[in-house]
MDTraj code that builds the backbone (N, CA, C; nanometers):
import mdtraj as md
import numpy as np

residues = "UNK UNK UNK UNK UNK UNK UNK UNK UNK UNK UNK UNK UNK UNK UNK UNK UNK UNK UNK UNK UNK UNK UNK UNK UNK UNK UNK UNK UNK UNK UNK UNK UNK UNK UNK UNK UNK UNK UNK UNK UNK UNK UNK UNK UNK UNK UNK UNK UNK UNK UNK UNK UNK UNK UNK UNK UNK UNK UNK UNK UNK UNK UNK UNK UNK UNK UNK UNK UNK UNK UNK UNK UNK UNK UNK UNK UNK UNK UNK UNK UNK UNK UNK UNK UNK UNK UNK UNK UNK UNK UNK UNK UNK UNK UNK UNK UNK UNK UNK UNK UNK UNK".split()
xyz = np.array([
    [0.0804, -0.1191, 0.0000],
    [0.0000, 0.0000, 0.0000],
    [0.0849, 0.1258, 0.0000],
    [0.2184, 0.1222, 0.0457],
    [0.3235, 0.2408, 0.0429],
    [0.4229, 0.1845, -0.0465],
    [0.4322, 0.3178, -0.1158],
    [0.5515, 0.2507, -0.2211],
    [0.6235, 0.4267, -0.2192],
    [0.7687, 0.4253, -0.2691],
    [0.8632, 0.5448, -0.2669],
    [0.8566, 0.5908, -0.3990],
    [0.8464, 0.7178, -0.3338],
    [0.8473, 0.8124, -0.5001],
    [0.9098, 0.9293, -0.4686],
    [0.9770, 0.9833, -0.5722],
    [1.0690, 1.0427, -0.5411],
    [1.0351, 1.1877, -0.4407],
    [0.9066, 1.2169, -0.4202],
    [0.9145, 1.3757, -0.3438],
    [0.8418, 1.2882, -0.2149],
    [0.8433, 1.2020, -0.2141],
    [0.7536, 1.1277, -0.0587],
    [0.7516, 0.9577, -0.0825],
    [0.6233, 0.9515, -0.0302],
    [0.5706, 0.8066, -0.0852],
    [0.4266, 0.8125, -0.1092],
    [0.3927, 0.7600, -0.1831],
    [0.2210, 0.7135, -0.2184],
    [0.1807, 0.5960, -0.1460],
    [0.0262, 0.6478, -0.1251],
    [-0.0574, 0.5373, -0.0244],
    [-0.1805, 0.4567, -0.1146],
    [-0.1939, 0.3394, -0.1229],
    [-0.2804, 0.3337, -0.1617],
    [-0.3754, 0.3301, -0.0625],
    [-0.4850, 0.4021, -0.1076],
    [-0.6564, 0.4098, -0.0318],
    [-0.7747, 0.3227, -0.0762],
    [-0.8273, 0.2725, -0.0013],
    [-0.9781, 0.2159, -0.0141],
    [-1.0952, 0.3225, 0.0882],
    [-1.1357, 0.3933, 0.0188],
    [-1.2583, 0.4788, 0.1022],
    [-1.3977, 0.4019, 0.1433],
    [-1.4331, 0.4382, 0.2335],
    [-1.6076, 0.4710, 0.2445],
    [-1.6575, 0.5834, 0.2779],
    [-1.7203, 0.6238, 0.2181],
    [-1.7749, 0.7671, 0.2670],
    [-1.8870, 0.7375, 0.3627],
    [-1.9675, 0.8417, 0.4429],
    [-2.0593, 0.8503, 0.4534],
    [-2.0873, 0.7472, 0.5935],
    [-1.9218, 0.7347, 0.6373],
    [-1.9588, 0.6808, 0.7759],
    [-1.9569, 0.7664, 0.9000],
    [-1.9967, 0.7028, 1.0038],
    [-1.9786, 0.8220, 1.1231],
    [-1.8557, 0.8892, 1.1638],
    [-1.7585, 0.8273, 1.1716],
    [-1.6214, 0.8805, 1.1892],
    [-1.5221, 0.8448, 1.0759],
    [-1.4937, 0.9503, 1.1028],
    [-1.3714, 0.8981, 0.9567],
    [-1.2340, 0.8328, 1.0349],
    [-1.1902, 0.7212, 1.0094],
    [-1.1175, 0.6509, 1.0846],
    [-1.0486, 0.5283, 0.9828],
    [-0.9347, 0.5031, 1.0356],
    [-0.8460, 0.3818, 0.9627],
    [-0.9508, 0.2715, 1.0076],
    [-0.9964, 0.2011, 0.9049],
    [-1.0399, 0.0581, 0.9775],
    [-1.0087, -0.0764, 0.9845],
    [-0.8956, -0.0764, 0.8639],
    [-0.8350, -0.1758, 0.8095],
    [-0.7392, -0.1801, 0.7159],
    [-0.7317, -0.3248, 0.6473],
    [-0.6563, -0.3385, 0.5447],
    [-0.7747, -0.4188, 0.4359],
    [-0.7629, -0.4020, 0.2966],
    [-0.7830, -0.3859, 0.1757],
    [-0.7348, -0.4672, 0.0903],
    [-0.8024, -0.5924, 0.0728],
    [-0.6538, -0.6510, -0.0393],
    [-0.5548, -0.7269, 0.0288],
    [-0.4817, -0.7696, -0.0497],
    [-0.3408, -0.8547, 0.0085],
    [-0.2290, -0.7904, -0.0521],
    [-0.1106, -0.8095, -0.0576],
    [0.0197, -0.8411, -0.0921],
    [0.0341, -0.6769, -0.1950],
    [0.0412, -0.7079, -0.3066],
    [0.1022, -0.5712, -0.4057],
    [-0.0168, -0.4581, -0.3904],
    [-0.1093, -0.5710, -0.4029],
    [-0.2788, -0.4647, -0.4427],
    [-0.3270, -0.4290, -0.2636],
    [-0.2988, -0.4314, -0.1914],
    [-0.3680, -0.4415, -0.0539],
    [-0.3562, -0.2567, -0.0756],
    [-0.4396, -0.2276, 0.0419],
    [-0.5374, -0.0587, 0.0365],
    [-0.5047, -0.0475, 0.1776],
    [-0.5252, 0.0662, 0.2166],
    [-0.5927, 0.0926, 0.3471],
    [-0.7204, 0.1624, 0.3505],
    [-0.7784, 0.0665, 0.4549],
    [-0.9339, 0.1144, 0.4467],
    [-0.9398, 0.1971, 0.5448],
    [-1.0184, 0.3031, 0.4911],
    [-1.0534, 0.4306, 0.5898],
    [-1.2106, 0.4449, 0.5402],
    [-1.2572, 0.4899, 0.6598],
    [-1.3928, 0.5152, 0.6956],
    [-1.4093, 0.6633, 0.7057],
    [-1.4672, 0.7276, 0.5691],
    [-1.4916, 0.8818, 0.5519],
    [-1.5857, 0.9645, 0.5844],
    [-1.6015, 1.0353, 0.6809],
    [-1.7803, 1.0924, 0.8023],
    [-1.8285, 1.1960, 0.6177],
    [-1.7211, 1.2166, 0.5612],
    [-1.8067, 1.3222, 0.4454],
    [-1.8345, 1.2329, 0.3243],
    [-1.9623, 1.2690, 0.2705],
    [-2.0300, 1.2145, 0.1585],
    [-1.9667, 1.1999, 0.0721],
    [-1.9764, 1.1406, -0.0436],
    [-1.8988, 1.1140, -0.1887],
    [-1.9756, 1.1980, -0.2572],
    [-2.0005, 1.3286, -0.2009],
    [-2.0407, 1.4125, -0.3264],
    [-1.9344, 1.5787, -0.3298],
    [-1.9656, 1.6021, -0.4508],
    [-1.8774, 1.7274, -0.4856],
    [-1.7343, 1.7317, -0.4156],
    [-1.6655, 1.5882, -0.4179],
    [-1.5165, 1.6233, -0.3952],
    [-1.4548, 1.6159, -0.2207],
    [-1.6083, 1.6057, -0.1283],
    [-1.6409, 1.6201, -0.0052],
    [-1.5342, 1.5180, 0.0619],
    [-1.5388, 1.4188, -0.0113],
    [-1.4984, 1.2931, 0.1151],
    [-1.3191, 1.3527, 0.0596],
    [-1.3214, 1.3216, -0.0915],
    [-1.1704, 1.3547, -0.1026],
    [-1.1039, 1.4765, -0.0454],
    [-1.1906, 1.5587, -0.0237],
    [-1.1117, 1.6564, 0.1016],
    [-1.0866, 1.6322, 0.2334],
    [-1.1776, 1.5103, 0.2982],
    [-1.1950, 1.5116, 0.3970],
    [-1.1011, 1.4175, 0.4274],
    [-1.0257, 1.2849, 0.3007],
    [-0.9226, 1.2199, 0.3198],
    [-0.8211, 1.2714, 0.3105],
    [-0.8074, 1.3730, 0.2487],
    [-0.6814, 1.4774, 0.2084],
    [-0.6483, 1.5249, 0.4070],
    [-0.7478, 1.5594, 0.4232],
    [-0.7220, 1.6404, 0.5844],
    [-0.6638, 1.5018, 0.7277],
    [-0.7422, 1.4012, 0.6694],
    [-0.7380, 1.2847, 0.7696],
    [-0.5905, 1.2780, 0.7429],
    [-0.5432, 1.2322, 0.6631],
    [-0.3855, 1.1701, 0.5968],
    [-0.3031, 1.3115, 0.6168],
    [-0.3089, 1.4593, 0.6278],
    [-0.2007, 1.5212, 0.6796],
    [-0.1986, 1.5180, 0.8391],
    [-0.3453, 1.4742, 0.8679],
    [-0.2970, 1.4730, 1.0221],
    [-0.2496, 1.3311, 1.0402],
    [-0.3074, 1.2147, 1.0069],
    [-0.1968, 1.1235, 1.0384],
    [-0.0330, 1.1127, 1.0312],
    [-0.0262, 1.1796, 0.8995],
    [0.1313, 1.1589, 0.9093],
    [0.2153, 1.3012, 0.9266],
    [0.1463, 1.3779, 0.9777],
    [0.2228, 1.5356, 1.0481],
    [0.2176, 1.5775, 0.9594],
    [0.1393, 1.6387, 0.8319],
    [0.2207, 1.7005, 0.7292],
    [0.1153, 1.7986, 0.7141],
    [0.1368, 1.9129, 0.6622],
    [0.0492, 2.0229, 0.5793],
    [-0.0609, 1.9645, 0.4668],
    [-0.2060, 2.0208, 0.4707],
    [-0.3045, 1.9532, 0.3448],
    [-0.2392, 1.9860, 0.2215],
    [-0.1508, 2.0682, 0.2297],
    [-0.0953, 2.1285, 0.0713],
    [-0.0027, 1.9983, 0.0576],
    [0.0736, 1.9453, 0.1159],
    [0.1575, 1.8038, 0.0903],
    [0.0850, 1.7043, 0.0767],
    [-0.0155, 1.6870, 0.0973],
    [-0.1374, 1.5558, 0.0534],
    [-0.1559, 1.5499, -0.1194],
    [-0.1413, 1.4783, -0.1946],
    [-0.2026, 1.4818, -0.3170],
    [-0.2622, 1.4017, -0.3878],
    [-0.3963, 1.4039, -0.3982],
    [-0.5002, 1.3202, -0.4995],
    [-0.4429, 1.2581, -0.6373],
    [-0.3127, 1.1811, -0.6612],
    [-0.3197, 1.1226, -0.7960],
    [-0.3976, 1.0383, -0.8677],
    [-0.4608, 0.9544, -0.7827],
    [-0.5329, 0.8965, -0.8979],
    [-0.6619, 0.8678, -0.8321],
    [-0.8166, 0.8366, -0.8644],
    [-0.9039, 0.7277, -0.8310],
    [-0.9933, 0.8655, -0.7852],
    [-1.0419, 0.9665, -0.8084],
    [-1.0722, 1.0767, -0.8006],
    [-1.2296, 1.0787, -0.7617],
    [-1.2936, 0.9976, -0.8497],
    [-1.4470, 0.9518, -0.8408],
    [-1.4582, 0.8021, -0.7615],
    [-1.3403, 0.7444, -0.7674],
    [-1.3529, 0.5860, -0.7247],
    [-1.3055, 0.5813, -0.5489],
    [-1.3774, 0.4497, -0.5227],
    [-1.3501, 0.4385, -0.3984],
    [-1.1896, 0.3690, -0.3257],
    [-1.1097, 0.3348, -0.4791],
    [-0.9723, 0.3006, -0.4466],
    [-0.9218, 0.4517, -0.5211],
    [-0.8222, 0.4837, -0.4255],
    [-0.7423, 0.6022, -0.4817],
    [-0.5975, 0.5997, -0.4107],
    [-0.5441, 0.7044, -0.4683],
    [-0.3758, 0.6958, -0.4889],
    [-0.3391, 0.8115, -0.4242],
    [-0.2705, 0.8098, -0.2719],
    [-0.2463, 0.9986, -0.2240],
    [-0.0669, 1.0062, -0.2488],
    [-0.0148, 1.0833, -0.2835],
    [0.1215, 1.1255, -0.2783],
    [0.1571, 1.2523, -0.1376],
    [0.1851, 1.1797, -0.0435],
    [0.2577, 1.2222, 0.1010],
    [0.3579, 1.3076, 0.0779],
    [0.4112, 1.3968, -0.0062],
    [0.4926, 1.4778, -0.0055],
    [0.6255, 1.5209, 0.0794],
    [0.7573, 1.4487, 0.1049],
    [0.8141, 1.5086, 0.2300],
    [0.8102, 1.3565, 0.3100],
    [0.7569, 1.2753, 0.2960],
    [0.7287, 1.1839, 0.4118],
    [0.8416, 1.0406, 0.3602],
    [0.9160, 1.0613, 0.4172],
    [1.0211, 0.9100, 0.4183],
    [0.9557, 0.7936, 0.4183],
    [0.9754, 0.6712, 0.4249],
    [0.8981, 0.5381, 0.3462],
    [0.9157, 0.4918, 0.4938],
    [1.0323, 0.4801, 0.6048],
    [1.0391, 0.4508, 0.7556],
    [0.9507, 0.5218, 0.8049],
    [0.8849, 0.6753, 0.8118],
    [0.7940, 0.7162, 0.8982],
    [0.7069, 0.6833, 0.8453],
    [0.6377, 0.6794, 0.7255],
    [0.5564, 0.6057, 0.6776],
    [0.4730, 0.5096, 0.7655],
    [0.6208, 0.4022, 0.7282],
    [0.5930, 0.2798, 0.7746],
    [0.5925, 0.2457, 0.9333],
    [0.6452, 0.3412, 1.0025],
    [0.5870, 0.3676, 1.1406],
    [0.4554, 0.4363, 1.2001],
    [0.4352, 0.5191, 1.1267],
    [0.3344, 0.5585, 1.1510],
    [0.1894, 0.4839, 1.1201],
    [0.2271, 0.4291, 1.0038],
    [0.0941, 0.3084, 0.9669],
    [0.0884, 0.1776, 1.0803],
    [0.2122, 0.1149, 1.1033],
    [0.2166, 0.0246, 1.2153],
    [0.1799, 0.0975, 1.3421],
    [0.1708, 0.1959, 1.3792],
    [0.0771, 0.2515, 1.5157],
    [-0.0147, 0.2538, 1.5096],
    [-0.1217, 0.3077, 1.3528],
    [-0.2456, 0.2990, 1.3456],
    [-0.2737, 0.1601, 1.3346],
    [-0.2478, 0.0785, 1.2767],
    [-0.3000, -0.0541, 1.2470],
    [-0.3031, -0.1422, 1.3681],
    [-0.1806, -0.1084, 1.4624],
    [-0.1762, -0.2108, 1.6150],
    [-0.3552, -0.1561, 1.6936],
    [-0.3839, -0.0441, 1.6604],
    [-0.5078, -0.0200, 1.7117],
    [-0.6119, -0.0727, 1.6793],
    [-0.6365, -0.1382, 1.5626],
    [-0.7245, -0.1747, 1.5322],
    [-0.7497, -0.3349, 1.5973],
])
top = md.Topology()
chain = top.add_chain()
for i, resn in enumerate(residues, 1):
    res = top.add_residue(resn, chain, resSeq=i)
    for name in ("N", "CA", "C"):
        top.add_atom(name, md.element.get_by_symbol(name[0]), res)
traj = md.Trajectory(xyz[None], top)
């Protein structure tokens, strides 16, 4: 679901909108294709939830919403964020803290 690119790393996402809290809830998939599933409190309309994952994901991994970036899956419920700034170790620490919670 994290892979390195050269200005950060990219996440892959599996959304739901339109739940009560927007929250990590899982994992997505297996092995190359696996997601992280997040649970989105804003609707899938007018761009709503993708802002609202844009905001969730700079506060998870410390970063500014301007370093969050929507590459791919725009209308779809699998999408692609580019972390800007974010090393592939904090990354990957920071996802292993959320996930031991679950």
């Amino acid at each position: 679901m994290l892979r390195v690119h050269p200005n950060g790393v990219t996440l892959a996402v599996r959304a739901q909108p339109g739940a009560k809290k927007t929250a990590i809830t899982g994992v997505y998939g297996e092995g190359a294709a696996a997601q992280l599933k997040i649970a989105v409190q804003a609707p899938p309309l007018e761009g709503r939830a993708n802002q609202a994952l844009i905001a969730f994901l700079a506060e998870t991994f410390s970063v500014s919403k301007s370093a969050v970036e929507l590459t791919a899956g725009e209308s779809s419920r699998s999408k692609v964020f580019l972390l800007r700034g974010v090393p592939l170790p904090r990354a990957v620490a920071k996802l292993a803290a959320w996930t031991a919670k679950l």
